[in-house]
C-alpha positions in Angstrom: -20.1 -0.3 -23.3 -17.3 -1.8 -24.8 -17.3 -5.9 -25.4 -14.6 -6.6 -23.4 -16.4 -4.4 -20.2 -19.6 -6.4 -20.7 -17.7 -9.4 -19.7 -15.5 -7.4 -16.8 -19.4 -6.4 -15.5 -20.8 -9.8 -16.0 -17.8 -11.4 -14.0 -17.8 -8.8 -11.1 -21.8 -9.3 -11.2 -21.3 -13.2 -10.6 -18.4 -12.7 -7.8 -19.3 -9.8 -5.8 -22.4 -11.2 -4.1 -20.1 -14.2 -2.8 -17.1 -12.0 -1.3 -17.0 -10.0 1.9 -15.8 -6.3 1.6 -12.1 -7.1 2.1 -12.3 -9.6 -0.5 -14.1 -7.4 -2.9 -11.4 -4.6 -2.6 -9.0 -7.0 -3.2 -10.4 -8.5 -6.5 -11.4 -5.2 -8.1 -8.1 -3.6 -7.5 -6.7 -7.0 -8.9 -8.9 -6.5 -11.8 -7.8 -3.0 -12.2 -4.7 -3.4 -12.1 -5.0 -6.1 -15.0 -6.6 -3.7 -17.3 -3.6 -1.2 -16.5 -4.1 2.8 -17.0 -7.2 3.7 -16.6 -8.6 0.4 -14.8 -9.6 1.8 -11.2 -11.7 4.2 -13.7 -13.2 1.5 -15.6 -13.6 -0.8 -12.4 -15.0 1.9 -10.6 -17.4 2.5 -12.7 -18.8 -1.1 -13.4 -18.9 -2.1 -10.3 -20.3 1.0 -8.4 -17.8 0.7 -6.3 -15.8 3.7 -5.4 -12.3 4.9 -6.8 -10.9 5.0 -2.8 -12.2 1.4 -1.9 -10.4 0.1 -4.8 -7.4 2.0 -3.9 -7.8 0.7 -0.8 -7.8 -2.9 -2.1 -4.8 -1.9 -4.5 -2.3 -1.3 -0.9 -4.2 -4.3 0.8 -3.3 -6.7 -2.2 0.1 -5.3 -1.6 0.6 -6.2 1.5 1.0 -9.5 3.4 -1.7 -12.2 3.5 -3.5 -12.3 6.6 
């Protein structure tokens, strides 16, 4: 594992525990969406969290704020 990914786990590692399950779809699609191609991958894969979740985060951070 890259640097940079040590520090992506780390910070999802720290947050996760505090978030319900909206939130954390919403934060890892956020953070995949930072990273660019490839992030739900990456995200996905730190986080042992699943590629659909995330994807499911991606069209909830899309749409309007509760």
């Amino acid at each position: 594992m890259e640097k940079t990914e040590v520090k992506i786990k780390n910070k999802i590692d720290k947050l996760l525990p505090h978030l319900n399950e909206r939130q954390r779809r919403i934060f890892l699609s956020a953070e995949a969406e930072n990273i660019g191609y490839g992030g739900i991958s990456i995200i996905s894969r730190l986080s042992n969290v699943s590629r659909p979740t995330i994807i499911q985060g991606k069209k909830e951070l899309n749409e309007k704020p509760l």
